[in-house]
PDB file of N, CA, C and O in Angstrom:
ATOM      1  N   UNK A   1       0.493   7.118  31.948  1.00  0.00           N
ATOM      2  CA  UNK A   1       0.637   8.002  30.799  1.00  0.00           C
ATOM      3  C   UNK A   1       0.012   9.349  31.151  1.00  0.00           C
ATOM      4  O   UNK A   1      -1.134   9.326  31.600  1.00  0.00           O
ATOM      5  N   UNK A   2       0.715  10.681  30.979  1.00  0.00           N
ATOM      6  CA  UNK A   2       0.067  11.724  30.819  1.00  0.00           C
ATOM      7  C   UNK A   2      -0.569  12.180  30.152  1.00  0.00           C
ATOM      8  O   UNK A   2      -0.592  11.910  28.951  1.00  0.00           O
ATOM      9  N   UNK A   3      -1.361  13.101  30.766  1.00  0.00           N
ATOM     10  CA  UNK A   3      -2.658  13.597  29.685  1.00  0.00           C
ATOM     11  C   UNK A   3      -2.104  14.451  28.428  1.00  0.00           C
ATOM     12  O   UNK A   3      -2.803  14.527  27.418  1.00  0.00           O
ATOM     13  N   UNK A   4      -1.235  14.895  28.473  1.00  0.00           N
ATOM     14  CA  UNK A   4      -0.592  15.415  26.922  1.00  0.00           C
ATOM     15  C   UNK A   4      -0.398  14.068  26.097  1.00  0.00           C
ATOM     16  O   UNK A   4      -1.007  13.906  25.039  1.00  0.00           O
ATOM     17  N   UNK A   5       0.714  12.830  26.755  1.00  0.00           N
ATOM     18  CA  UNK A   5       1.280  11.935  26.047  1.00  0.00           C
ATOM     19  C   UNK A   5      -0.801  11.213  25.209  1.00  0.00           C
ATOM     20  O   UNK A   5      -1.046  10.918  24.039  1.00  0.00           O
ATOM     21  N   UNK A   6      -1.676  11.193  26.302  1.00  0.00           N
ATOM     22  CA  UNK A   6      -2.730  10.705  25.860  1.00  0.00           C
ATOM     23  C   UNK A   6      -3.785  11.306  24.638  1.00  0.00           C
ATOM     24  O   UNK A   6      -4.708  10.691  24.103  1.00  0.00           O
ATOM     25  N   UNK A   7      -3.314  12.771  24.368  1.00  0.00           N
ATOM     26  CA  UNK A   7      -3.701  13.961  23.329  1.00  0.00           C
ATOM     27  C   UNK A   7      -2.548  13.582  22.472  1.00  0.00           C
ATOM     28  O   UNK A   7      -2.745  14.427  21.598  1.00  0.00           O
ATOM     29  N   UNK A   8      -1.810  13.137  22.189  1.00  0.00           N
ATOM     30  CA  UNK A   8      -0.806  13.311  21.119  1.00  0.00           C
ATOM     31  C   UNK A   8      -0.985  11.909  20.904  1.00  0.00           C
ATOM     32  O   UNK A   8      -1.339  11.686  19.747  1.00  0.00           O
ATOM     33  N   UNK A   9      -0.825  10.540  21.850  1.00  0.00           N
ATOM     34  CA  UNK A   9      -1.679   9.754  21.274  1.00  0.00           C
ATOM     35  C   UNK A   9      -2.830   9.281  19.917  1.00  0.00           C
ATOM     36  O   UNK A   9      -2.712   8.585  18.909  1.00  0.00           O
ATOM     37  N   UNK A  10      -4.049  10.149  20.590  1.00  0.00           N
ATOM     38  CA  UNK A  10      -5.075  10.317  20.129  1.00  0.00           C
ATOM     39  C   UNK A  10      -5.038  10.915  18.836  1.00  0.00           C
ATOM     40  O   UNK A  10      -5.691  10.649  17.827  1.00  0.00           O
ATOM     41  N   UNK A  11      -4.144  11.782  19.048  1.00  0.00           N
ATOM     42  CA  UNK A  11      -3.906  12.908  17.504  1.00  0.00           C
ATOM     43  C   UNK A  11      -3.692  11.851  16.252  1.00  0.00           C
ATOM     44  O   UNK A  11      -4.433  11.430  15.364  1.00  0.00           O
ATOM     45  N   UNK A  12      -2.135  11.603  16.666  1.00  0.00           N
ATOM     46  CA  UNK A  12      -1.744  10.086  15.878  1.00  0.00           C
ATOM     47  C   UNK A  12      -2.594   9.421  15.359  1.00  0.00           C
ATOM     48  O   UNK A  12      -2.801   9.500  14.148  1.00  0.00           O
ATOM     49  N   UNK A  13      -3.259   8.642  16.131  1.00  0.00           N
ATOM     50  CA  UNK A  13      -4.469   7.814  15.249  1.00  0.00           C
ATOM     51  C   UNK A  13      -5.514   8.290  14.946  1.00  0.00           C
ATOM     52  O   UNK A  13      -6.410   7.571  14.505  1.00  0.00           O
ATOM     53  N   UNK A  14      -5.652   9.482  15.085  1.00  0.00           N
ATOM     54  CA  UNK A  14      -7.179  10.306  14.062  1.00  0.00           C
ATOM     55  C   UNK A  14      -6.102  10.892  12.819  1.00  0.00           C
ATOM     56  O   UNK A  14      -6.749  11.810  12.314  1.00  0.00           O
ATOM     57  N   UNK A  15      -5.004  10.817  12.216  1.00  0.00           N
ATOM     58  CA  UNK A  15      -4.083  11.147  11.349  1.00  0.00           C
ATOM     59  C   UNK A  15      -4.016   9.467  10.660  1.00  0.00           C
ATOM     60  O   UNK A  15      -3.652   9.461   9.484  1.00  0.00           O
ATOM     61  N   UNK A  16      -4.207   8.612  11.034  1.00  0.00           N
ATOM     62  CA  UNK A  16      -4.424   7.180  10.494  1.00  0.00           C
ATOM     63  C   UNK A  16      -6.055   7.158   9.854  1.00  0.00           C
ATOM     64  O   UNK A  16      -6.513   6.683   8.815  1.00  0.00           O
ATOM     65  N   UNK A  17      -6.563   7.769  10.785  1.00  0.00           N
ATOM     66  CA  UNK A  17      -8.338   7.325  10.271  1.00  0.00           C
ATOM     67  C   UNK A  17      -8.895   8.269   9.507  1.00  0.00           C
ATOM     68  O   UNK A  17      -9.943   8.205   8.864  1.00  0.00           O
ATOM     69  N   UNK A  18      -8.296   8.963   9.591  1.00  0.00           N
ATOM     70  CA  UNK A  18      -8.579  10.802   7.922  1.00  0.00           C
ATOM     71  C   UNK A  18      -7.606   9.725   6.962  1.00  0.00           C
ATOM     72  O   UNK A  18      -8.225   9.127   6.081  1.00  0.00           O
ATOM     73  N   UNK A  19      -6.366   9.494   7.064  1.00  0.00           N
ATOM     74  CA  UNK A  19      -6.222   8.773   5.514  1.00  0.00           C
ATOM     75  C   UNK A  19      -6.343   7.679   5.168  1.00  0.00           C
ATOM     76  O   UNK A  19      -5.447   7.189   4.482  1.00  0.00           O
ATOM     77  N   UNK A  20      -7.364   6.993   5.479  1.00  0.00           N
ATOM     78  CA  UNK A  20      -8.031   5.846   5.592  1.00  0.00           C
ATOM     79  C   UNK A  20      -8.836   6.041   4.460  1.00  0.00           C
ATOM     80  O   UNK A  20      -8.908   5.338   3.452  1.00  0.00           O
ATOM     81  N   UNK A  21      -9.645   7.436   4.836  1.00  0.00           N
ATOM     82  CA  UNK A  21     -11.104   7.918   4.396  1.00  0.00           C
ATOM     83  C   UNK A  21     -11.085   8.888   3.558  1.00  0.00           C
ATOM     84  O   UNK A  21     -12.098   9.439   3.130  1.00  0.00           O
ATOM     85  N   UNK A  22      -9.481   9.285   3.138  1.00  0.00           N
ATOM     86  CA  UNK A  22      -8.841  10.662   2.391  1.00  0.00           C
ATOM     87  C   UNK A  22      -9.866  11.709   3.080  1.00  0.00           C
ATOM     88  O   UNK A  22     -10.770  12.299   2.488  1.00  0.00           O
ATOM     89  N   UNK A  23      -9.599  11.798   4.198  1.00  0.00           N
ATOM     90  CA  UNK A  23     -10.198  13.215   4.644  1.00  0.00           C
ATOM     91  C   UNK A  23      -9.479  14.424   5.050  1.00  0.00           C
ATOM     92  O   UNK A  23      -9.025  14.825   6.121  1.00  0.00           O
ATOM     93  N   UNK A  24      -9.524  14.936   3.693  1.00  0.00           N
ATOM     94  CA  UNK A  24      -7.911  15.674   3.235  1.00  0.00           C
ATOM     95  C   UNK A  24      -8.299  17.137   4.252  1.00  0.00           C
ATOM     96  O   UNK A  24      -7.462  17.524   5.067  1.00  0.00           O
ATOM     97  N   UNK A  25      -9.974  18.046   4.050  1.00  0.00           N
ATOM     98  CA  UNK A  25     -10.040  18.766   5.021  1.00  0.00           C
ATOM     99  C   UNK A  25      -9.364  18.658   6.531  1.00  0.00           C
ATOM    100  O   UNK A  25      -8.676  19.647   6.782  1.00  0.00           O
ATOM    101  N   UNK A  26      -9.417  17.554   7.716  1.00  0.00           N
ATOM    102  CA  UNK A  26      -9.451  17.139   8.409  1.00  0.00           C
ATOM    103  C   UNK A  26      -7.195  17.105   8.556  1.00  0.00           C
ATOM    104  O   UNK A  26      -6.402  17.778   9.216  1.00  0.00           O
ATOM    105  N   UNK A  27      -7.070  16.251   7.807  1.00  0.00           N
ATOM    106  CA  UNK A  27      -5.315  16.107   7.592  1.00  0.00           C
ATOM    107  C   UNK A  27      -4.621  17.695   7.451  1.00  0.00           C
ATOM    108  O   UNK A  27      -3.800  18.279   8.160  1.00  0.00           O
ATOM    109  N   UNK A  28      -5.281  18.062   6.316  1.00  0.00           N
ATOM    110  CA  UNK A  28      -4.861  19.446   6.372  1.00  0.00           C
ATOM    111  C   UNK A  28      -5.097  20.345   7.416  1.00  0.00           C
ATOM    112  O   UNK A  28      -4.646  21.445   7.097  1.00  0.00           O
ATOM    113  N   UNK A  29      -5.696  20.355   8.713  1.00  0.00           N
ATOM    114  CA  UNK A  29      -5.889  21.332   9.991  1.00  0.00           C
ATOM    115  C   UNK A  29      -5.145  20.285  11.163  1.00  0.00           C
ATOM    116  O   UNK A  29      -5.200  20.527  12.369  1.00  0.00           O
ATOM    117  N   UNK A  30      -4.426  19.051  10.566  1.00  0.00           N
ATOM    118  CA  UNK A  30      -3.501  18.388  11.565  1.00  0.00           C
ATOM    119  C   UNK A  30      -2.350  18.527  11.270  1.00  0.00           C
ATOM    120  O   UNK A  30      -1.672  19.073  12.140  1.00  0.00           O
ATOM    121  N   UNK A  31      -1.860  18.249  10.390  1.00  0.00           N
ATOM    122  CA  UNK A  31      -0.664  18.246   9.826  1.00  0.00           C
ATOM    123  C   UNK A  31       0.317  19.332   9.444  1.00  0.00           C
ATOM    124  O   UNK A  31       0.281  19.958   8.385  1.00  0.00           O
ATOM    125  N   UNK A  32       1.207  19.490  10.431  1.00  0.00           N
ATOM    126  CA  UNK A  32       1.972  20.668   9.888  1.00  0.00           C
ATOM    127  C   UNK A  32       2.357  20.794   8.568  1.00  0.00           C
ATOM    128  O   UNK A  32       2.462  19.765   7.900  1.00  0.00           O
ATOM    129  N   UNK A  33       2.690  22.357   7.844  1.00  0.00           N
ATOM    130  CA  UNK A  33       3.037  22.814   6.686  1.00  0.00           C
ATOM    131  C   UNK A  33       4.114  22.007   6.345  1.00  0.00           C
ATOM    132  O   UNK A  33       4.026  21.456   5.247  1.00  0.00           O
ATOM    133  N   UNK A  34       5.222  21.774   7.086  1.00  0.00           N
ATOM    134  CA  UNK A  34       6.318  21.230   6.723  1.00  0.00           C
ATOM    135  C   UNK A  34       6.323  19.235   6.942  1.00  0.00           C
ATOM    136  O   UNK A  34       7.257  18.436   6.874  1.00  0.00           O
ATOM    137  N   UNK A  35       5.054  19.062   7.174  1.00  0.00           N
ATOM    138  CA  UNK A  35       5.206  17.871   7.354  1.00  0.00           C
ATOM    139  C   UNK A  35       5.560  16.679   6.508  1.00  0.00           C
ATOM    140  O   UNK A  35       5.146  16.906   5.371  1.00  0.00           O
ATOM    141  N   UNK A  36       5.960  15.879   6.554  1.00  0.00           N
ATOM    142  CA  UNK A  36       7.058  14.792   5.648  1.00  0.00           C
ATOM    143  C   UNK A  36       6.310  13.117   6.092  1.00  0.00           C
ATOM    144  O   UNK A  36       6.042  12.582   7.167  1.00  0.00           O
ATOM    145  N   UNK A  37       6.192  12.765   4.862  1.00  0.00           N
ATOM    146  CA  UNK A  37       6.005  11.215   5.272  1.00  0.00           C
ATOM    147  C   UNK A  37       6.913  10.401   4.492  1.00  0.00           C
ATOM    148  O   UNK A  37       7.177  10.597   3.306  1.00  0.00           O
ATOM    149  N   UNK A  38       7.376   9.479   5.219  1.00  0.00           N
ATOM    150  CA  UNK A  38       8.484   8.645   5.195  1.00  0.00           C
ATOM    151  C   UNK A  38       7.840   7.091   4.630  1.00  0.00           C
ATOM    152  O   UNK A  38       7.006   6.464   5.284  1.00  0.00           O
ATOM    153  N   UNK A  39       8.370   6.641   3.367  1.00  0.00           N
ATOM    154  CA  UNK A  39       7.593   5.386   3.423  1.00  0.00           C
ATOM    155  C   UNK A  39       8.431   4.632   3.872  1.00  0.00           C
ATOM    156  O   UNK A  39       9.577   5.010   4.117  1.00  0.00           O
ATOM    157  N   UNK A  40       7.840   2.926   4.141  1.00  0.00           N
ATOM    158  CA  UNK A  40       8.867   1.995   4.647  1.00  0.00           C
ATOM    159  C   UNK A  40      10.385   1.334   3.242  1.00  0.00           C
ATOM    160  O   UNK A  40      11.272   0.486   3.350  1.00  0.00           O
ATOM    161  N   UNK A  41       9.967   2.288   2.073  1.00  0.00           N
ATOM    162  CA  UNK A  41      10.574   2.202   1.141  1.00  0.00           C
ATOM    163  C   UNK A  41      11.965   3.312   0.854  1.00  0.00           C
ATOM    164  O   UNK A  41      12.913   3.439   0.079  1.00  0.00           O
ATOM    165  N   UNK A  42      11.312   4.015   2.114  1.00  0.00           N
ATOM    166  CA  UNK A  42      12.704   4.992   2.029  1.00  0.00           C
ATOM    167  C   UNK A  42      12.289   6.233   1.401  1.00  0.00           C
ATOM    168  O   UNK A  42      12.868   7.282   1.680  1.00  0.00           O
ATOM    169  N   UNK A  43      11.031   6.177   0.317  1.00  0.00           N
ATOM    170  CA  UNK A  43      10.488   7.001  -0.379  1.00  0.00           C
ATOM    171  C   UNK A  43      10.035   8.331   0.469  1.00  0.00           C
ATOM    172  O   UNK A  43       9.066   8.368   1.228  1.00  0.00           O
ATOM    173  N   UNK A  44      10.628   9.050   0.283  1.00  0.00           N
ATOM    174  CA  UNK A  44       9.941  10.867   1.541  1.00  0.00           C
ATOM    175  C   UNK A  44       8.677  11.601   0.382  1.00  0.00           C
ATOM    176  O   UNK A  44       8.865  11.774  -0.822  1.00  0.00           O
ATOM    177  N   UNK A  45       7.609  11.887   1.027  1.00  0.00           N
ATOM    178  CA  UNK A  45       6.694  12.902   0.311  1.00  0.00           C
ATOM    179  C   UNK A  45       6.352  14.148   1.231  1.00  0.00           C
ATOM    180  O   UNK A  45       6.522  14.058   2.447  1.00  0.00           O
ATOM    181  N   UNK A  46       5.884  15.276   0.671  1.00  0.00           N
ATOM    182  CA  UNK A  46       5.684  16.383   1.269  1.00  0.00           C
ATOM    183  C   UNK A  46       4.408  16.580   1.827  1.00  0.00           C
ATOM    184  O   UNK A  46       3.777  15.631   1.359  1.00  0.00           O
ATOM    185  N   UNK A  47       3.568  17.277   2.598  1.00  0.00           N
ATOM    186  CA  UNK A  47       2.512  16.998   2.834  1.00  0.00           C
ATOM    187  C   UNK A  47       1.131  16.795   1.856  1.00  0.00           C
ATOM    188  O   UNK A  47       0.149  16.052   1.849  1.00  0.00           O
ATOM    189  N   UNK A  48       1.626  17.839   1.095  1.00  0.00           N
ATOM    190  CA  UNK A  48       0.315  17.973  -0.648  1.00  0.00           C
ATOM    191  C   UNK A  48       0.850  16.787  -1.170  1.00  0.00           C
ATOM    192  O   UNK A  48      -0.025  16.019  -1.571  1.00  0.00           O
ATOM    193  N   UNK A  49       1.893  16.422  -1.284  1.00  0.00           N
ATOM    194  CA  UNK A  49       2.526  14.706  -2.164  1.00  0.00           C
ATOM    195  C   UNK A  49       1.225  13.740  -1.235  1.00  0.00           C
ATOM    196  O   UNK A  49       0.150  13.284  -1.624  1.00  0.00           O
ATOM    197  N   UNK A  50       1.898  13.703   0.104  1.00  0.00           N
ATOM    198  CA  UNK A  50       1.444  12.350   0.578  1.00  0.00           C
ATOM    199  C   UNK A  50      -0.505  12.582   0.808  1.00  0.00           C
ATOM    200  O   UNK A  50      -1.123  11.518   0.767  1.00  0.00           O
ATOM    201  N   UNK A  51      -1.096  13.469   0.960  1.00  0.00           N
ATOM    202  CA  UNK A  51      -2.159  13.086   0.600  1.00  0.00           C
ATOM    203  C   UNK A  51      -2.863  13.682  -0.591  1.00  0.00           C
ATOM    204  O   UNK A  51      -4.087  13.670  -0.455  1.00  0.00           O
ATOM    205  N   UNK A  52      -2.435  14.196  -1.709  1.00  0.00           N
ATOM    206  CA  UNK A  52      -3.258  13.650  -2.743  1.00  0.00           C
ATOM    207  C   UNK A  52      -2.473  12.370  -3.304  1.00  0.00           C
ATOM    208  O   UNK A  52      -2.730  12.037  -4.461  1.00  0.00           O
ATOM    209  N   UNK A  53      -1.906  11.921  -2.862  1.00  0.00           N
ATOM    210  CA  UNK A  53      -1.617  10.092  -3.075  1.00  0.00           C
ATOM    211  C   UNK A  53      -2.385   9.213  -2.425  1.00  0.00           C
ATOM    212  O   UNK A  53      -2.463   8.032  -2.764  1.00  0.00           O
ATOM    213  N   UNK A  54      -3.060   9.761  -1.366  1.00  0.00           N
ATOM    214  CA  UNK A  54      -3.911   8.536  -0.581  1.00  0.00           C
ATOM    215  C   UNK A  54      -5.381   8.899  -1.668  1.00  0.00           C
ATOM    216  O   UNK A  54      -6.327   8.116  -1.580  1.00  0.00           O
ATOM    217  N   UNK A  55      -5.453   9.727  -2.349  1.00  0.00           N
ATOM    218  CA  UNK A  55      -7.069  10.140  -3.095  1.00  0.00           C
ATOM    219  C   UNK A  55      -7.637   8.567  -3.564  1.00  0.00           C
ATOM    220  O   UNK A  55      -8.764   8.217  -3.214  1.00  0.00           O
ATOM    221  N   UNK A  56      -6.944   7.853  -4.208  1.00  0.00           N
ATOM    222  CA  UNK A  56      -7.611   6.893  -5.025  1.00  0.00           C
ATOM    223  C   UNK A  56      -7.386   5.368  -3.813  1.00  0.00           C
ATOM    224  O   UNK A  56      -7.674   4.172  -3.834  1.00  0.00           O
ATOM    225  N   UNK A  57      -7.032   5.872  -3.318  1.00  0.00           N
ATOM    226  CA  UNK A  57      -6.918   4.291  -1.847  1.00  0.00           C
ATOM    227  C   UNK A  57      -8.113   4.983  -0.898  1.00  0.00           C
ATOM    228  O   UNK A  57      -8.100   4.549   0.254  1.00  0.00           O
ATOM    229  N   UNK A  58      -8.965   5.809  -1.131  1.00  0.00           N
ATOM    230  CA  UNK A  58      -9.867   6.087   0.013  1.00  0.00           C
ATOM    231  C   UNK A  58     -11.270   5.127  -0.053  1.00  0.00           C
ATOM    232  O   UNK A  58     -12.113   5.350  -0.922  1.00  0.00           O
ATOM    233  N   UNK A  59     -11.413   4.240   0.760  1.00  0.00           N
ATOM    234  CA  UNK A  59     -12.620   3.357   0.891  1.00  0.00           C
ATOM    235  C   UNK A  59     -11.632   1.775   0.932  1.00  0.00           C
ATOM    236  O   UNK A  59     -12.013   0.763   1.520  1.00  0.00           O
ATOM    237  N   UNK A  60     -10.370   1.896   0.187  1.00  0.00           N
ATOM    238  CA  UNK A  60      -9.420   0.502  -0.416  1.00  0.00           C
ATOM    239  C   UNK A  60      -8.869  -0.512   0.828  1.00  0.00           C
ATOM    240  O   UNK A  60      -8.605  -1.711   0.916  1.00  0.00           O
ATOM    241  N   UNK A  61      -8.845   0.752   1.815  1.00  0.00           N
ATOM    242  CA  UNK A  61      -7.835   0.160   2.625  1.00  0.00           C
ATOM    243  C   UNK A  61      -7.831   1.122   3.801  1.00  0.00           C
ATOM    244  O   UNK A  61      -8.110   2.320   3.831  1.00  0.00           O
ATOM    245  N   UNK A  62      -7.287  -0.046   5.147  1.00  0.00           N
ATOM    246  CA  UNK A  62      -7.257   0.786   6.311  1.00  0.00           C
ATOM    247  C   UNK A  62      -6.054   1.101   7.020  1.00  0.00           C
ATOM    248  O   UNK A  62      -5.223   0.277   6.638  1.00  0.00           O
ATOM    249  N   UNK A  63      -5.555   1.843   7.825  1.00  0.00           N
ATOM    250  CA  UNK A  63      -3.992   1.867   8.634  1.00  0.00           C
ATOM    251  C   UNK A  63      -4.239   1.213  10.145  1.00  0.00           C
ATOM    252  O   UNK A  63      -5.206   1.435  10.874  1.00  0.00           O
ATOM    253  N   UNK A  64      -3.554   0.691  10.308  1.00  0.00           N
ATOM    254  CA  UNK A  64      -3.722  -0.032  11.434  1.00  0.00           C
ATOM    255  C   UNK A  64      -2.031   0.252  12.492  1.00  0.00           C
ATOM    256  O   UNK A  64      -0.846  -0.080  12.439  1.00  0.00           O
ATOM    257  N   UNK A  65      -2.913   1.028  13.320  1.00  0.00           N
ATOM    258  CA  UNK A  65      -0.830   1.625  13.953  1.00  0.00           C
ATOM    259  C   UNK A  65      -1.012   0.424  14.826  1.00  0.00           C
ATOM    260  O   UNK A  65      -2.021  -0.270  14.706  1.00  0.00           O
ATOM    261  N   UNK A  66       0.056   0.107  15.827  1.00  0.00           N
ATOM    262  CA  UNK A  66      -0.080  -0.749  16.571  1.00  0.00           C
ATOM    263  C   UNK A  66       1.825  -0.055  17.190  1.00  0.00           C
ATOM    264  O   UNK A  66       2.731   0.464  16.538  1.00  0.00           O
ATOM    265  N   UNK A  67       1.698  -0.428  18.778  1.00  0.00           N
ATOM    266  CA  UNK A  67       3.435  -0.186  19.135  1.00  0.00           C
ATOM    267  C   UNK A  67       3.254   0.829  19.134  1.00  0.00           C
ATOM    268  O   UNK A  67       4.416   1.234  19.172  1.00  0.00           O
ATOM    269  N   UNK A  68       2.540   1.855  19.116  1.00  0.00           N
ATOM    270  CA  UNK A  68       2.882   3.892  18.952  1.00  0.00           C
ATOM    271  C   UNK A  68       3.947   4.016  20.526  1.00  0.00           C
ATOM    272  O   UNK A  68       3.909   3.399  21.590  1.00  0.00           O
ATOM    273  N   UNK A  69       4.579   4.804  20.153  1.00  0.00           N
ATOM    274  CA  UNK A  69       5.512   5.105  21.476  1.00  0.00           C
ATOM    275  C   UNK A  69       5.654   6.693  20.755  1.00  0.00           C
ATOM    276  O   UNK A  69       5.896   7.007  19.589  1.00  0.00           O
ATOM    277  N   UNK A  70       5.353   7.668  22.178  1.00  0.00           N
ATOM    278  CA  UNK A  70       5.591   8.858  21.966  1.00  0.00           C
ATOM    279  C   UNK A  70       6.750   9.712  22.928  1.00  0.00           C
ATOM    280  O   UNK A  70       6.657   9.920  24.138  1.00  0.00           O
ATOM    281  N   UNK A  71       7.698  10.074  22.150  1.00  0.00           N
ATOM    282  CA  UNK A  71       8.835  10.540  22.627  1.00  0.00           C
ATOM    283  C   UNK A  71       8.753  11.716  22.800  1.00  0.00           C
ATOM    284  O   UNK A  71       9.157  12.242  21.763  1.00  0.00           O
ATOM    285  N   UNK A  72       8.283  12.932  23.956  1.00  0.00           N
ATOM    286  CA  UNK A  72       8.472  14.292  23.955  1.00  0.00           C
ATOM    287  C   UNK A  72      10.159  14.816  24.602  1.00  0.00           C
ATOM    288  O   UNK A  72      10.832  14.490  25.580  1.00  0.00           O
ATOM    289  N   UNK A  73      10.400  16.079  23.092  1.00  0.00           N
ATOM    290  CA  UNK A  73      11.316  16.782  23.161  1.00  0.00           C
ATOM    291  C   UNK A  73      11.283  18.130  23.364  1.00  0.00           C
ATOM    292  O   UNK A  73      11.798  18.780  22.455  1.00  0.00           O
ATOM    293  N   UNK A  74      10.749  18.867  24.458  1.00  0.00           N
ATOM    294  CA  UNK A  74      10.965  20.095  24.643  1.00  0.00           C
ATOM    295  C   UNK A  74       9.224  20.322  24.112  1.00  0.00           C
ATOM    296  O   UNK A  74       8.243  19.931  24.745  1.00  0.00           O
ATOM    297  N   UNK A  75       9.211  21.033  22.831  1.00  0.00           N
ATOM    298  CA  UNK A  75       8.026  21.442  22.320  1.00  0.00           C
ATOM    299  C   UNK A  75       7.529  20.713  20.782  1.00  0.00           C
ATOM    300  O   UNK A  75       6.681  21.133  19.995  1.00  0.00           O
ATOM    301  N   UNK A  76       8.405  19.459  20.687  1.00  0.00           N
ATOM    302  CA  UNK A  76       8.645  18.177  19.651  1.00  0.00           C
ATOM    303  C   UNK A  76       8.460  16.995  20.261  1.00  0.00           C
ATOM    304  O   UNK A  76       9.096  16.402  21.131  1.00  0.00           O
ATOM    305  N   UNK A  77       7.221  16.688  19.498  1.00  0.00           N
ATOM    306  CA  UNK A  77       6.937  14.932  19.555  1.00  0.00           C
ATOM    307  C   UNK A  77       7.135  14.331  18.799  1.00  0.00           C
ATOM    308  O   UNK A  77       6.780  14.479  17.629  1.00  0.00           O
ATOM    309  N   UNK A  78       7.795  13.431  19.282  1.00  0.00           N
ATOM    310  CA  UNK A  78       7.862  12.170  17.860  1.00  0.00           C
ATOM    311  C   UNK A  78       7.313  10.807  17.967  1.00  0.00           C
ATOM    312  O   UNK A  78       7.933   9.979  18.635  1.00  0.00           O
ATOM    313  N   UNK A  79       6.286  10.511  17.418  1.00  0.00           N
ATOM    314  CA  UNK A  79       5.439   9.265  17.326  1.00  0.00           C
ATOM    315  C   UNK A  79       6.412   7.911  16.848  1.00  0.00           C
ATOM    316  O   UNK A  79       7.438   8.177  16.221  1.00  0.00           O
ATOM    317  N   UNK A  80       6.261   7.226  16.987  1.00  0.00           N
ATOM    318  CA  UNK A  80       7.020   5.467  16.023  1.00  0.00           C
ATOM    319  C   UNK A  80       6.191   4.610  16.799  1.00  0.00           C
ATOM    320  O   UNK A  80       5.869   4.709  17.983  1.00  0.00           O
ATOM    321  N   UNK A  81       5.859   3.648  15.843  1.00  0.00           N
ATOM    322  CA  UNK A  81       5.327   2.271  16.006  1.00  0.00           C
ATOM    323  C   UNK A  81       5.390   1.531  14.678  1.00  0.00           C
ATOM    324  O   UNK A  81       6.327   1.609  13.884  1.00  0.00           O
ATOM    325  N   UNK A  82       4.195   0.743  14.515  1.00  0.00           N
ATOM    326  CA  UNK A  82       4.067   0.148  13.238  1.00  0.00           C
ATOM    327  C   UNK A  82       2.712   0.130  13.201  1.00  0.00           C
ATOM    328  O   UNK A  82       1.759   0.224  13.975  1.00  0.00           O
ATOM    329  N   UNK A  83       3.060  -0.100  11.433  1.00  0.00           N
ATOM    330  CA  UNK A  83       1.743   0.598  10.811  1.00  0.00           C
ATOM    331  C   UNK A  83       1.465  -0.744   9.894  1.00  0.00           C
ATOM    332  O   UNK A  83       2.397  -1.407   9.439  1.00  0.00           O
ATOM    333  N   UNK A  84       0.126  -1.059   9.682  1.00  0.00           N
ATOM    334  CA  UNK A  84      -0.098  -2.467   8.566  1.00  0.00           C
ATOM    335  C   UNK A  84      -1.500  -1.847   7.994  1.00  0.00           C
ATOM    336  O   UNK A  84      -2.435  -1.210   8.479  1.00  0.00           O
ATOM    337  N   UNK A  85      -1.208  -2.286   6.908  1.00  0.00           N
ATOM    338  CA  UNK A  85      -1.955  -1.803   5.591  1.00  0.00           C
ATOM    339  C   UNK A  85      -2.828  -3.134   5.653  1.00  0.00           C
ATOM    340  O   UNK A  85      -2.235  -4.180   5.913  1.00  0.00           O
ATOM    341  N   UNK A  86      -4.457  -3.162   5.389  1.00  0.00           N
ATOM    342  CA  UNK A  86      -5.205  -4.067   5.696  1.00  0.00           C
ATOM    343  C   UNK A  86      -6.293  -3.170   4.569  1.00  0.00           C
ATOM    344  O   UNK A  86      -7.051  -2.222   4.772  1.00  0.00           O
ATOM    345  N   UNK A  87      -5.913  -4.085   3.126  1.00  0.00           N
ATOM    346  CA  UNK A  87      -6.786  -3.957   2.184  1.00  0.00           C
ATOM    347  C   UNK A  87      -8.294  -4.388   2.273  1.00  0.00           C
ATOM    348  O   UNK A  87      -8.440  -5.610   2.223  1.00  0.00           O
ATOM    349  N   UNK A  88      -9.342  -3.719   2.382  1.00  0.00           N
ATOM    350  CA  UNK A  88     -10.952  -4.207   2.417  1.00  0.00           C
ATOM    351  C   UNK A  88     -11.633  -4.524   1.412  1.00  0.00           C
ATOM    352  O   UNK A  88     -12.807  -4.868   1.545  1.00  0.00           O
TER     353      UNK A  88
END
């Protein structure tokens, strides 16, 4: 694995462990303006949607990625794996 693929990696799952902990400072200096989250419901939110929705799950529950595979396109990455919700 290359050392970019291993930084974009890394990125990924510190974007799991800020909304774990709603650490909305932290999400907000990762997450692009236009960024979109996709639920496994089909449901799309915008970036201000999807985390002031994690506000009241912060302490509830953890993300657990597992499978991440990172696909670079030019100056576009695209992350996929799976993700499991593990209520505490």
């Amino acid at each position: 694995m290359t050392a970019e693929l291993e930084t974009l990696e890394a990125l990924d799952e510190s974007v799991d462990k800020a909304a774990s902990s709603h650490d909305v400072p932290r999400l907000d200096f990762i997450l692009a303006e236009d960024f979109r989250y996709t639920h496994s419901t089909g449901a799309s939110q915008d970036k201000a949607q999807w985390m002031d929705s994690l506000r009241g799950l912060a302490g509830q529950r953890e993300r657990i990625a597992s499978g991440i595979r990172i696909e670079l396109h030019g100056e576009v990455a695209i992350a996929a794996g799976d993700l499991d919700i593990v209520w505490v």
